[in-house]
C-alpha positions as CSV (number, residue, x, y, z in Angstrom):
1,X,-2.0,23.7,-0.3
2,X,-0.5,23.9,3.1
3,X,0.5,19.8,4.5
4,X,-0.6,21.6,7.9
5,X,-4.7,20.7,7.0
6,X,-3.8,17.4,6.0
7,X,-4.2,15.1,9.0
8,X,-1.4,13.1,10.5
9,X,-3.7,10.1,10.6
10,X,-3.9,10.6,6.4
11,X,-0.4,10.3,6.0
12,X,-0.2,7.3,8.9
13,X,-2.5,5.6,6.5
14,X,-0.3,6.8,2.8
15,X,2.5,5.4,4.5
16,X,0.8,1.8,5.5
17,X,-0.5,1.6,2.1
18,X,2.4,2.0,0.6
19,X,4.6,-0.4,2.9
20,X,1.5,-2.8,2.3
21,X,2.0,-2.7,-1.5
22,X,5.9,-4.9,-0.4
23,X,4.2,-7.0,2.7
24,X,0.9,-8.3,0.7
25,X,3.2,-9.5,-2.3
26,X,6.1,-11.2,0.4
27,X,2.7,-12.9,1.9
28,X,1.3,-13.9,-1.4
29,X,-1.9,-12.1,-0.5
30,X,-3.2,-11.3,-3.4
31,X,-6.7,-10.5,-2.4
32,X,-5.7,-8.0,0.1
33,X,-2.7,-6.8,-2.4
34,X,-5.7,-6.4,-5.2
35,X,-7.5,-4.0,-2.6
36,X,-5.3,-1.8,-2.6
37,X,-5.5,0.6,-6.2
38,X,-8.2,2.2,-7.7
39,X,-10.3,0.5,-10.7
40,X,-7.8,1.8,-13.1
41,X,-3.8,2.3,-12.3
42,X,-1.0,4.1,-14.2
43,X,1.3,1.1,-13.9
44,X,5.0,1.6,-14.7
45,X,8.3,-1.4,-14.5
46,X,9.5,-0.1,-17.4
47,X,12.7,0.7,-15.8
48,X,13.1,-3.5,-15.7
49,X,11.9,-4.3,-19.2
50,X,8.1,-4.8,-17.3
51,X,4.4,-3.8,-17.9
52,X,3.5,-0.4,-17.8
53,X,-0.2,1.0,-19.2
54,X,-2.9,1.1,-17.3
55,X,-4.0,-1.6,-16.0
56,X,-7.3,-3.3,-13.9
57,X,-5.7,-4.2,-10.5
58,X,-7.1,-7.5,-11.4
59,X,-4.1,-7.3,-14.1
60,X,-1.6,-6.3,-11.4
61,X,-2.2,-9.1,-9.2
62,X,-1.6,-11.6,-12.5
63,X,1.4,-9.8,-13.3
64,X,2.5,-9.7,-9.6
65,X,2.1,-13.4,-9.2
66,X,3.5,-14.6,-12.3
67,X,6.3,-12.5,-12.0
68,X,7.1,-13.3,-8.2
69,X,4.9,-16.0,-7.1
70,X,7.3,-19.1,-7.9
71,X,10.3,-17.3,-5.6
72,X,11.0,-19.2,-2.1
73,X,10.9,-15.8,-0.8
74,X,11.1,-12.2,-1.4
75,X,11.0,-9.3,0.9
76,X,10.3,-5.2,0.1
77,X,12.1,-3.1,2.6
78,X,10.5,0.6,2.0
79,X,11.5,3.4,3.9
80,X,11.9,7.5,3.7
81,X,8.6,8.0,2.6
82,X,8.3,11.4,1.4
83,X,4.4,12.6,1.1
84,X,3.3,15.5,-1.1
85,X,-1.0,16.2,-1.2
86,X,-2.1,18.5,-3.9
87,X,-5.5,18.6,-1.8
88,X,-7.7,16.9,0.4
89,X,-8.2,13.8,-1.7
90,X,-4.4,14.0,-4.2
91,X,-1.4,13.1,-3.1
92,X,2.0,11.3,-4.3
93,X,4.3,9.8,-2.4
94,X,8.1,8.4,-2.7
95,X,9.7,6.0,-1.1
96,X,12.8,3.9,-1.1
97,X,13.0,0.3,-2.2
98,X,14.8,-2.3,-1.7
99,X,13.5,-5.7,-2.8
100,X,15.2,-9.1,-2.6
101,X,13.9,-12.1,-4.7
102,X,15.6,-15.7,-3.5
103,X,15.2,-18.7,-5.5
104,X,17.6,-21.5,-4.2
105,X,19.6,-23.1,-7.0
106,X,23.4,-22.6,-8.1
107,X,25.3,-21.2,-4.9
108,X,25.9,-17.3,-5.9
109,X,23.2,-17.8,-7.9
110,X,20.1,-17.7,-6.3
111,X,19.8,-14.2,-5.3
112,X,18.7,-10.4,-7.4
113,X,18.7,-7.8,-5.2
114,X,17.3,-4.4,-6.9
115,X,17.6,-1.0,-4.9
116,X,15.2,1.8,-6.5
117,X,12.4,4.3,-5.2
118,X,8.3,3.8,-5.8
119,X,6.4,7.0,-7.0
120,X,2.9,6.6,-6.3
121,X,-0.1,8.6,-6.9
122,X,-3.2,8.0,-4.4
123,X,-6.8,9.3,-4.4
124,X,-8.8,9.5,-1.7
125,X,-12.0,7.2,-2.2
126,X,-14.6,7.7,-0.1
127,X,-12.7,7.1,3.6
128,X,-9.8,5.3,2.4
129,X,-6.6,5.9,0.3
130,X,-6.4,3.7,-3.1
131,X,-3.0,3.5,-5.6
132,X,-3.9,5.8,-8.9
133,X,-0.5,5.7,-10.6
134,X,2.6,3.4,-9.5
135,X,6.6,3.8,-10.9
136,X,8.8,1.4,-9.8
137,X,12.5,2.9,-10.7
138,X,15.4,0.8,-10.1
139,X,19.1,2.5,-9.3
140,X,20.7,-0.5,-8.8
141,X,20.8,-3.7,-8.7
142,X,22.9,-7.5,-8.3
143,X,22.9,-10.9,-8.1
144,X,21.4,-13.4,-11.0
145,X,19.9,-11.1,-13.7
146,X,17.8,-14.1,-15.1
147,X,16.6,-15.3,-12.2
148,X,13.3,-14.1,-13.0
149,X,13.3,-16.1,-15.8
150,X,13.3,-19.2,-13.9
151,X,10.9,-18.6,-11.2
152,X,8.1,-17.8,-13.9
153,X,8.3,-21.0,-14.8
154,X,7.8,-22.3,-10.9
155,X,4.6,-20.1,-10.8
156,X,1.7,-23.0,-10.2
């Protein structure tokens, strides 16, 4: 399929889904963050020891907030989006990562840093693009390894 019939506002709105997937967790919106997959995902962190399956995006907002709710901050920088549609209603699309979780606590300590690309399928549901497979693959990454750790244990 030519990308020429595929509108520009389609991969305007890819692009803002996909950047919305890192602003909605950084927010701790989770109801807006839970809008955005289908009613079943193809969910993969197994590149950090994390869930993958598929899973009820009721099940991705738990593991989201569990996982990163009890941070001070984190922030998802995603960039060079690269779109591929294998019609009018398929398409995948990567994108770079980088993500910074910050949990104040031993100086040099408080700070993972992981650089890595998203691979995300999307399906077109009715007007609107939804998330039908997500891979999160890490590259790189430094700072406290176990930090993690700790800020599950802040989660409220």
């Amino acid at each position: 399929m030519k990308d020429s019939t595929i509108s520009a506002a389609d991969r305007i709105e890819i692009i803002e889904l996909i950047n919305q997937f890192g602003m909605f967790i950084d927010l701790r919106d989770w109801e807006n963050f839970s809008n955005l997959f289908a009613d079943s995902v193809e969910f993969d962190y197994s590149s950090i020891g994390e869930v993958a399956g598929n899973l009820k995006p009721k099940d991705i907002v738990n593991n989201a907030r569990n996982d990163l709710g009890g941070f001070q901050a984190t922030q998802h920088m995603i960039t060079n989006h690269h779109i591929k549609f294998s019609n009018n209603n398929d398409a995948t699309c990567q994108a770079h990562v980088r993500a910074f979780h910050y949990l104040p606590g031993e100086p040099g300590k408080d700070i993972l840093e992981m650089g890595g690309h998203y691979t995300a399928g999307l399906i077109r549901t009715g007007s609107t693009w939804k998330i039908k497979r997500w891979k999160f693959t890490v590259l790189w990454s430094r700072g406290n390894q176990q930090i993690f750790d700790v800020a599950r244990e802040k989660v409220v």
